[in-house]
Gaussian input, Z-matrix of N, CA and C with variables (Angstrom, degrees):
# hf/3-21g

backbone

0 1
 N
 C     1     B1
 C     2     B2     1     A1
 N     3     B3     2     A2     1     D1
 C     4     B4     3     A3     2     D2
 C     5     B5     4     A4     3     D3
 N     6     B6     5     A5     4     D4
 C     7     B7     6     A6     5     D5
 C     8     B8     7     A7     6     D6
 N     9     B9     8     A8     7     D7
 C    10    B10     9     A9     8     D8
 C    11    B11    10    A10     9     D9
 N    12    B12    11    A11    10    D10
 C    13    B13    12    A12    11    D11
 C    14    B14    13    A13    12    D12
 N    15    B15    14    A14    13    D13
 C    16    B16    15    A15    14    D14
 C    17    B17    16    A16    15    D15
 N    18    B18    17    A17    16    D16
 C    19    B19    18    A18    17    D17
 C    20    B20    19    A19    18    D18
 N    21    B21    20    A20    19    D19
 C    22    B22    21    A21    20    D20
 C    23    B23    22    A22    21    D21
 N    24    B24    23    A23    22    D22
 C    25    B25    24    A24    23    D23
 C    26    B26    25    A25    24    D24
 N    27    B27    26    A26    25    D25
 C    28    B28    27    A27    26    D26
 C    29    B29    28    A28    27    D27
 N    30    B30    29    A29    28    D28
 C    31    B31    30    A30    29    D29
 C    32    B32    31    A31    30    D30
 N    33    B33    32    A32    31    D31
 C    34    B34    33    A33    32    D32
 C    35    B35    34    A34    33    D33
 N    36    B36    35    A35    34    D34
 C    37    B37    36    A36    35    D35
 C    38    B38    37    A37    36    D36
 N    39    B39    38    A38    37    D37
 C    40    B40    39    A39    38    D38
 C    41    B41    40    A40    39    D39
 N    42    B42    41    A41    40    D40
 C    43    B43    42    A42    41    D41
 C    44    B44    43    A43    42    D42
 N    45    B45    44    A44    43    D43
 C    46    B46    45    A45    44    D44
 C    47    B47    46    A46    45    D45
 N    48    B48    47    A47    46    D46
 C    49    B49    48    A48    47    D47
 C    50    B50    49    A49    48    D48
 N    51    B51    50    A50    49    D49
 C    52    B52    51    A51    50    D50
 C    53    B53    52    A52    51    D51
 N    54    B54    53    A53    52    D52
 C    55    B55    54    A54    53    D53
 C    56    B56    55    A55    54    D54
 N    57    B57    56    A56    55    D55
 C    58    B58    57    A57    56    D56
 C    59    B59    58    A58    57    D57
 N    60    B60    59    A59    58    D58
 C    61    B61    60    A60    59    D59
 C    62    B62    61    A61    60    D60
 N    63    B63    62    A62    61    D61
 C    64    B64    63    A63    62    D62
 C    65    B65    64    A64    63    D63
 N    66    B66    65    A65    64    D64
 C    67    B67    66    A66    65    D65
 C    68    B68    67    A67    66    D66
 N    69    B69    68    A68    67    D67
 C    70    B70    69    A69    68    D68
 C    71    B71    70    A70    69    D69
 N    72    B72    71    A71    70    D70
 C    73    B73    72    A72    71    D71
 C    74    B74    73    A73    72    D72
 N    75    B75    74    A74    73    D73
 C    76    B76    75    A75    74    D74
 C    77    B77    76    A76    75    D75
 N    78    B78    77    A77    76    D76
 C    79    B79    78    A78    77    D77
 C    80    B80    79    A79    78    D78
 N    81    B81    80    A80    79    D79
 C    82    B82    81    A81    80    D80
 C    83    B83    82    A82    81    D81
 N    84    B84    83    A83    82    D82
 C    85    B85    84    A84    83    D83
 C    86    B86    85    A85    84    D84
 N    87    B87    86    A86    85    D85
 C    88    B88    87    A87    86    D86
 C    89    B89    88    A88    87    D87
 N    90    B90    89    A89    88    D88
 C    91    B91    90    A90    89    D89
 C    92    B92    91    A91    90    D90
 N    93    B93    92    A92    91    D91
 C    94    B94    93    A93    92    D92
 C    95    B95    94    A94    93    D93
 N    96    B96    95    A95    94    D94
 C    97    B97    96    A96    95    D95
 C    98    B98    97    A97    96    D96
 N    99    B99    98    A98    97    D97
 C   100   B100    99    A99    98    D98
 C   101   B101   100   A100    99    D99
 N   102   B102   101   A101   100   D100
 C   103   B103   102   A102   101   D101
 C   104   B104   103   A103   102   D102
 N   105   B105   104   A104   103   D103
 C   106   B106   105   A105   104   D104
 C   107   B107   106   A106   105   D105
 N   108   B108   107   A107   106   D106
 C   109   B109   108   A108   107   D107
 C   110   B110   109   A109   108   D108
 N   111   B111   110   A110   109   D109
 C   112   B112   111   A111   110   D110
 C   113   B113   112   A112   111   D111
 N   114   B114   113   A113   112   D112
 C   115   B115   114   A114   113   D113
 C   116   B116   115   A115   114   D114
 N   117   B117   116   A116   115   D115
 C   118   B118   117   A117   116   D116
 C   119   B119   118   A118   117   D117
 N   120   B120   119   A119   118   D118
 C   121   B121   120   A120   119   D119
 C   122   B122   121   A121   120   D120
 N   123   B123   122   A122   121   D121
 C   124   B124   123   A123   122   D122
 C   125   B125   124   A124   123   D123
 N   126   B126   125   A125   124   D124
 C   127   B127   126   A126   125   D125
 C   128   B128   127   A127   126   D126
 N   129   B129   128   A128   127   D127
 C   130   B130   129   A129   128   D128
 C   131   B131   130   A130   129   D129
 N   132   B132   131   A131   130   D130
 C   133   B133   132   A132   131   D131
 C   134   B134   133   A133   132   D132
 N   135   B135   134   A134   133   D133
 C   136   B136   135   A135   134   D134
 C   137   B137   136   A136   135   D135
 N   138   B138   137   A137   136   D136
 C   139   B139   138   A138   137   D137
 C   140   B140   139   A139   138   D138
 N   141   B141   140   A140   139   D139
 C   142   B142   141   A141   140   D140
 C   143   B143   142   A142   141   D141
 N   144   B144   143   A143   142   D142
 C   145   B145   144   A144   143   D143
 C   146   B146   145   A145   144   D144
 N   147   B147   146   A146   145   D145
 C   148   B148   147   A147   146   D146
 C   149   B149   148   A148   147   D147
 N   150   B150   149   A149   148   D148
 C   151   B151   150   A150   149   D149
 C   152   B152   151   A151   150   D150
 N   153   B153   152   A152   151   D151
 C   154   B154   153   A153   152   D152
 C   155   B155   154   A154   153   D153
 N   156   B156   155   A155   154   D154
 C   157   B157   156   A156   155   D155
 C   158   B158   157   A157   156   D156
 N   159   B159   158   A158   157   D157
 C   160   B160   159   A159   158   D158
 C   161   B161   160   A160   159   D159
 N   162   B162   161   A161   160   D160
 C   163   B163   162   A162   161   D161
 C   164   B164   163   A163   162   D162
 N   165   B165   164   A164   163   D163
 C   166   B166   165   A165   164   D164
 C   167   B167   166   A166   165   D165
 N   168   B168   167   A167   166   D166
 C   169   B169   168   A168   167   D167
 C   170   B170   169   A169   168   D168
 N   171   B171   170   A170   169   D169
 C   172   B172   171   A171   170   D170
 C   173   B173   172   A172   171   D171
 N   174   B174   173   A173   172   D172
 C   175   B175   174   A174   173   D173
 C   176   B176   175   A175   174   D174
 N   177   B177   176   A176   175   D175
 C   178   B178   177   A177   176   D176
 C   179   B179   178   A178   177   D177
 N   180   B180   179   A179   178   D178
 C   181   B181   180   A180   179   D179
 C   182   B182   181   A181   180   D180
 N   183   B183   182   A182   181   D181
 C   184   B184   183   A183   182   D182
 C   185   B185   184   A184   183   D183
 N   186   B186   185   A185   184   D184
 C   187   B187   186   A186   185   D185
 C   188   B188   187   A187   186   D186
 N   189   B189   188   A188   187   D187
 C   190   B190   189   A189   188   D188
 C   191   B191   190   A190   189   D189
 N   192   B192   191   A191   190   D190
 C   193   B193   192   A192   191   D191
 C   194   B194   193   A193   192   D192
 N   195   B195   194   A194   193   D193
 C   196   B196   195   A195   194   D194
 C   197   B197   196   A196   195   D195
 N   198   B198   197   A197   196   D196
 C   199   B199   198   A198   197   D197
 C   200   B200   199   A199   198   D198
 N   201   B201   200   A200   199   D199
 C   202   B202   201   A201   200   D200
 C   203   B203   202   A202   201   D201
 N   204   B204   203   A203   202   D202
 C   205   B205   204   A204   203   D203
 C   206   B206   205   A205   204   D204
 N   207   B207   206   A206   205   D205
 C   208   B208   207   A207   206   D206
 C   209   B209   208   A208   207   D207
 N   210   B210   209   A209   208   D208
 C   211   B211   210   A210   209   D209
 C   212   B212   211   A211   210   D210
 N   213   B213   212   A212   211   D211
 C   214   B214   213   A213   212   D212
 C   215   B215   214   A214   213   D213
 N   216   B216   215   A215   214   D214
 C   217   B217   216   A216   215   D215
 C   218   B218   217   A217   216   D216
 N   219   B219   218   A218   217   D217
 C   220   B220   219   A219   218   D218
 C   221   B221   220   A220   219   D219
 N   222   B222   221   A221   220   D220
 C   223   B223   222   A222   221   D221
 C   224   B224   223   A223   222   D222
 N   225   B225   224   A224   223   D223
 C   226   B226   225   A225   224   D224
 C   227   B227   226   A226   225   D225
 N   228   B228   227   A227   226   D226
 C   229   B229   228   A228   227   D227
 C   230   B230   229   A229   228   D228

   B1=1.4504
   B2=1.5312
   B3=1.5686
   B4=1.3598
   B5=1.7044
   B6=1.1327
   B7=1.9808
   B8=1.0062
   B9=1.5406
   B10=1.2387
   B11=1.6437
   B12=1.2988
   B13=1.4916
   B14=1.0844
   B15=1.5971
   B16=1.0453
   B17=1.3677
   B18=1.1783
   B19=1.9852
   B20=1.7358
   B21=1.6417
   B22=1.5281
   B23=1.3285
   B24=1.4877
   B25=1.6231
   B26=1.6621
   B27=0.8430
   B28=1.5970
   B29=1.2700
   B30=1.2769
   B31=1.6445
   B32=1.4464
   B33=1.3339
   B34=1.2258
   B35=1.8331
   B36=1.0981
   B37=1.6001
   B38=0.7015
   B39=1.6434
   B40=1.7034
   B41=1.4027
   B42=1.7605
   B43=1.4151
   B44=1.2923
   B45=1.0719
   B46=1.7771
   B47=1.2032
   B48=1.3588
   B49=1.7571
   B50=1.5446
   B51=1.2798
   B52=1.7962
   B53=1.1430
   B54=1.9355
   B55=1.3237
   B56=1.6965
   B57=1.3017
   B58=1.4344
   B59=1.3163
   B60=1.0021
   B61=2.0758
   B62=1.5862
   B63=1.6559
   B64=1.1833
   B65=1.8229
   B66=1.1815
   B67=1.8611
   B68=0.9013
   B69=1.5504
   B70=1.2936
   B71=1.3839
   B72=1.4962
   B73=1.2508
   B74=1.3714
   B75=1.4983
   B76=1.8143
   B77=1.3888
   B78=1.7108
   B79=1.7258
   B80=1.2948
   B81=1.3678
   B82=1.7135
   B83=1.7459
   B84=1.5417
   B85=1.5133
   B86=2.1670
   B87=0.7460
   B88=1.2932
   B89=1.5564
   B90=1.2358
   B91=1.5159
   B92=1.8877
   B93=1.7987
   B94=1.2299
   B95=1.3591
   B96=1.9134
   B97=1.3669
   B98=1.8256
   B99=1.3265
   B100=1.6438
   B101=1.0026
   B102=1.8009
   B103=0.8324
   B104=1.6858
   B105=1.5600
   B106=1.2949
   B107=1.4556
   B108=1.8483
   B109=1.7482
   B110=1.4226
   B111=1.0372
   B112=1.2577
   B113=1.4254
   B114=1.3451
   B115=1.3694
   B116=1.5602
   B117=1.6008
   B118=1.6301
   B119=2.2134
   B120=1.0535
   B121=1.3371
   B122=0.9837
   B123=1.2993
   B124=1.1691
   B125=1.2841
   B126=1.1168
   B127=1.8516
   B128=1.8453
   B129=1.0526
   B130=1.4289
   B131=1.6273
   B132=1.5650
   B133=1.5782
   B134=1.9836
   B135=0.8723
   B136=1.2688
   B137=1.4373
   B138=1.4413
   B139=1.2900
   B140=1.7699
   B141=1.1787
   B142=1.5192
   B143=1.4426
   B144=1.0479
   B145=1.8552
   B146=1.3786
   B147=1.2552
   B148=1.8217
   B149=1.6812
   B150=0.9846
   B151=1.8848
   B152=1.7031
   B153=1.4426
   B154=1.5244
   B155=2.0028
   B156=1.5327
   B157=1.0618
   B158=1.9156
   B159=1.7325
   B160=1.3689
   B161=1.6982
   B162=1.2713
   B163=1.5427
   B164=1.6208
   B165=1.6118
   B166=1.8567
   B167=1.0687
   B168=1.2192
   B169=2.1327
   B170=0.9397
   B171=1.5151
   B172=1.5094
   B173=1.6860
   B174=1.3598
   B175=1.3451
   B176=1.7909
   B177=1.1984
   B178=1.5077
   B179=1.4109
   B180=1.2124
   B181=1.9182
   B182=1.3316
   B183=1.7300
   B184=1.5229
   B185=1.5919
   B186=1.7318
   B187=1.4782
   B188=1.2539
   B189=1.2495
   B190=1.4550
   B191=1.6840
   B192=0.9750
   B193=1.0707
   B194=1.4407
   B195=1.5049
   B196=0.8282
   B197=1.2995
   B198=1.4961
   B199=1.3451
   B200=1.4406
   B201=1.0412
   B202=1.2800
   B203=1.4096
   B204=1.7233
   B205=1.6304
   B206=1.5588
   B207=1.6889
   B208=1.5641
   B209=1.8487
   B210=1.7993
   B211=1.1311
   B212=2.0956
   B213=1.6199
   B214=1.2516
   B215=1.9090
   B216=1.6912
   B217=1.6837
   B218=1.3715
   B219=1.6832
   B220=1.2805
   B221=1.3758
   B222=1.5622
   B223=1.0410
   B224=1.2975
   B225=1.4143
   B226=1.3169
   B227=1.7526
   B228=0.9253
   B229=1.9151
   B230=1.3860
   A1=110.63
   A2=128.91
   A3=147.80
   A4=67.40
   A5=109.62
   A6=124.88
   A7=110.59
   A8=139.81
   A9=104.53
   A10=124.59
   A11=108.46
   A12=105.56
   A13=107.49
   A14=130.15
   A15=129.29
   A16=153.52
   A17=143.18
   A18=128.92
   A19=82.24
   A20=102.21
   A21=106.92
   A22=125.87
   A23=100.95
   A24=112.91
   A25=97.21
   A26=125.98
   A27=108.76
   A28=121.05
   A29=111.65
   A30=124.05
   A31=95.50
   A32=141.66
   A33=152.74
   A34=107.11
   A35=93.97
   A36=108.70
   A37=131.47
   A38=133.31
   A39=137.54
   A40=119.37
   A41=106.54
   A42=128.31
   A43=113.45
   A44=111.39
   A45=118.64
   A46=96.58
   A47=138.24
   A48=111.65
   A49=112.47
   A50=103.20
   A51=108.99
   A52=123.31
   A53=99.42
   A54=102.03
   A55=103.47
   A56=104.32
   A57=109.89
   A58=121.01
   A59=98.51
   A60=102.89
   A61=133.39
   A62=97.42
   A63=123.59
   A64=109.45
   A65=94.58
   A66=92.19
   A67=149.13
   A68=100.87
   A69=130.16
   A70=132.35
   A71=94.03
   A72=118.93
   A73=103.49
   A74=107.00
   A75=118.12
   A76=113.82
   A77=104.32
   A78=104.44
   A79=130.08
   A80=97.51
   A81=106.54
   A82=108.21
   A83=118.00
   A84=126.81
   A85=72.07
   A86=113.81
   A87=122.15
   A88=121.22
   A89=96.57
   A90=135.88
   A91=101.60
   A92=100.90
   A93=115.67
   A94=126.40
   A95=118.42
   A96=96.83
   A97=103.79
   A98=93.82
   A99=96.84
   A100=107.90
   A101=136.00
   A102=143.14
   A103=114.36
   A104=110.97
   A105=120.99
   A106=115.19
   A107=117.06
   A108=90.32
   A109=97.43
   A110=167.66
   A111=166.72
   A112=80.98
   A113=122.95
   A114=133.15
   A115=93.07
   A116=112.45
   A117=119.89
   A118=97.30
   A119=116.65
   A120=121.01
   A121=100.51
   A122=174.15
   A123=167.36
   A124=85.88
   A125=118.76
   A126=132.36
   A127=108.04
   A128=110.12
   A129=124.81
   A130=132.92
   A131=98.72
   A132=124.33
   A133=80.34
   A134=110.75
   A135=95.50
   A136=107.27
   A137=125.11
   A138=123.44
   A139=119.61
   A140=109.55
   A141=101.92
   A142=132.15
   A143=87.92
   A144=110.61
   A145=110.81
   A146=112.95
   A147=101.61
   A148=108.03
   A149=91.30
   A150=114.40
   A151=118.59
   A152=95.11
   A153=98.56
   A154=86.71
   A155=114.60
   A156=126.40
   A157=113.14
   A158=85.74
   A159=84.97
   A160=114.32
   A161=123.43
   A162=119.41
   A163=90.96
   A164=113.51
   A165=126.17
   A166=122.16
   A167=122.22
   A168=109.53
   A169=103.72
   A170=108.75
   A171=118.58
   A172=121.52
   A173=120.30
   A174=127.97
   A175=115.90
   A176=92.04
   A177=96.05
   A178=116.07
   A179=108.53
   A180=94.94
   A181=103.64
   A182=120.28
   A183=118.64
   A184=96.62
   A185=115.11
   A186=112.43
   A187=101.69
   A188=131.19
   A189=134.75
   A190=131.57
   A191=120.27
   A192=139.81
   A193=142.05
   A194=107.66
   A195=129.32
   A196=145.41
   A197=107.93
   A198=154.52
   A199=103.37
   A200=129.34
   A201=136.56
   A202=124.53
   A203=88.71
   A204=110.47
   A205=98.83
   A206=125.26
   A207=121.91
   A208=117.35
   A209=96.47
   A210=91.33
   A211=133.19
   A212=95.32
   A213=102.53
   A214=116.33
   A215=91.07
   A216=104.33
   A217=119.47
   A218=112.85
   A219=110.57
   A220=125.14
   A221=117.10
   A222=121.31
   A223=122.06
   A224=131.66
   A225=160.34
   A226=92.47
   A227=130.15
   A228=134.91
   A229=94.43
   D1=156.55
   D2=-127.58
   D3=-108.72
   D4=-77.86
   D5=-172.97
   D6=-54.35
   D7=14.30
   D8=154.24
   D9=-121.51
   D10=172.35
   D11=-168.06
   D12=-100.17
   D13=129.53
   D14=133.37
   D15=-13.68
   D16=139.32
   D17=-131.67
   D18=-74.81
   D19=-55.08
   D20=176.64
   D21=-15.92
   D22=-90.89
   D23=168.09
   D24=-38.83
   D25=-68.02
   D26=-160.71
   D27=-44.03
   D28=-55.02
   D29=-176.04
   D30=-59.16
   D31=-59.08
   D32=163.82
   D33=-10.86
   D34=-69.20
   D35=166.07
   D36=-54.50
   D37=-56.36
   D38=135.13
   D39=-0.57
   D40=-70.22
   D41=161.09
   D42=-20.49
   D43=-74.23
   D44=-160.34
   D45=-83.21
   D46=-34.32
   D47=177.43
   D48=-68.14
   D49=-34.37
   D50=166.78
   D51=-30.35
   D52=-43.44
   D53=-156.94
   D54=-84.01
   D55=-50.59
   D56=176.12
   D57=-66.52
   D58=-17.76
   D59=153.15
   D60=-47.18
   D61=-51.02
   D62=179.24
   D63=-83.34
   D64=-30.55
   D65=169.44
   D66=-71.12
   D67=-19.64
   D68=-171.94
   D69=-37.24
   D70=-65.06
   D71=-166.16
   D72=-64.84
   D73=-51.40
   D74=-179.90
   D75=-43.32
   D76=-54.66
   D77=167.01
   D78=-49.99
   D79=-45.61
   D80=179.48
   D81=-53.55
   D82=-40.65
   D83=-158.35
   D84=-74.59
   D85=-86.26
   D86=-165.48
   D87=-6.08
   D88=-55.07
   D89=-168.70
   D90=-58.20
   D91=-57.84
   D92=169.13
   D93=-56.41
   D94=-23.54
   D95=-176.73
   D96=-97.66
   D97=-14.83
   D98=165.97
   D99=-47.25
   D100=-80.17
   D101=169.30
   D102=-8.84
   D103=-88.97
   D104=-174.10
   D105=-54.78
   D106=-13.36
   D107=170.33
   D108=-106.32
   D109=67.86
   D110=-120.74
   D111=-144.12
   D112=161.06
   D113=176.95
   D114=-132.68
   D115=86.23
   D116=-164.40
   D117=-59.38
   D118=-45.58
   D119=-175.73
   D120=-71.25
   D121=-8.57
   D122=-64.42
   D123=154.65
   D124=-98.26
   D125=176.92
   D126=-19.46
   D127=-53.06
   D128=172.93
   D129=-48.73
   D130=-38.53
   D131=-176.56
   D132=-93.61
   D133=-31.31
   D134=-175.73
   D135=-74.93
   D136=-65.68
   D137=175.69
   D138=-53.64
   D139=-16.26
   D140=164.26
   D141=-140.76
   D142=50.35
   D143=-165.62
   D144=20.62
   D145=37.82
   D146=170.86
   D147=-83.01
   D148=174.65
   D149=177.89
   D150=-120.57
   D151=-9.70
   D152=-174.49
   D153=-101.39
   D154=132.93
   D155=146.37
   D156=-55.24
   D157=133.30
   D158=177.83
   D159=-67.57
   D160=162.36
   D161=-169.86
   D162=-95.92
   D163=134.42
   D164=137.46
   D165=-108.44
   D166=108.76
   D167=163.66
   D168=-115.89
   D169=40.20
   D170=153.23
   D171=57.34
   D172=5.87
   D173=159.43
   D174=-85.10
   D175=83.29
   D176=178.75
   D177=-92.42
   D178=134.90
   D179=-172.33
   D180=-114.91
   D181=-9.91
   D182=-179.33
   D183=-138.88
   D184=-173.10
   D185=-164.78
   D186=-84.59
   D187=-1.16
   D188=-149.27
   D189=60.36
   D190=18.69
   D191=154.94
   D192=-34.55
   D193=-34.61
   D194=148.57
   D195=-75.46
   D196=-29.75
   D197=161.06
   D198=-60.03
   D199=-49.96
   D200=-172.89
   D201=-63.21
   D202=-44.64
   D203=-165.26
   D204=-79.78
   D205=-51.13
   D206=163.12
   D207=-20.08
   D208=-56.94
   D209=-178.79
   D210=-63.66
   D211=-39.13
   D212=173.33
   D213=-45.70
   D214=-53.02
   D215=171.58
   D216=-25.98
   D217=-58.75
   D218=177.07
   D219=-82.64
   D220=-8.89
   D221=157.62
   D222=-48.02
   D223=-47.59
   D224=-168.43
   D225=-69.74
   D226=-57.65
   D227=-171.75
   D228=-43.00

C-alpha cells in the first residue's frame, strides 16, 4: 500500500515527537520570560515610531481592547 509507512519513517516520527515532547516545556519556560521582560513601551515606539511614551495612571476602566485595536489600525496605514 501507497499509505503506509515504513518501520523507518515511523520510528523517524516517533523520534521527532519525542523530541518536541521533551522540549517543550524548556520552550514554553523560555517563551514566558520573553514575554515577562518585554519592554511593552519600548516595543510600541518601535512599532510606531513614536517618541511620546504611551500614558498609564493606571485607572483602567476596560481591558484595552479597544485601545489595542485603534493601535493595530494605524499600524495597518
Amino acid at each position: 500500500m501507497a499509505d503506509q509507512k515504513t518501520v523507518s519513517e515511523q520510528e523517524q516520527m516517533r523520534r521527532w515527537v519525542e523530541t518536541w515532547r521533551r522540549a517543550g516545556p524548556e520552550l514554553e519556560a523560555i517563551r514566558r520570560r520573553e514575554i515577562e521582560s518585554t519592554d511593552t513601551a519600548e516595543a510600541i515606539r518601535q512599532l510606531f515610531g513614536s517618541t511620546v511614551p504611551p500614558q498609564d495612571d493606571g485607572r483602567r476602566t476596560t481591558s484595552g481592547l479597544v485601545e489595542q485595536q485603534a493601535w493595530f489600525a494605524k499600524l495597518r496605514r
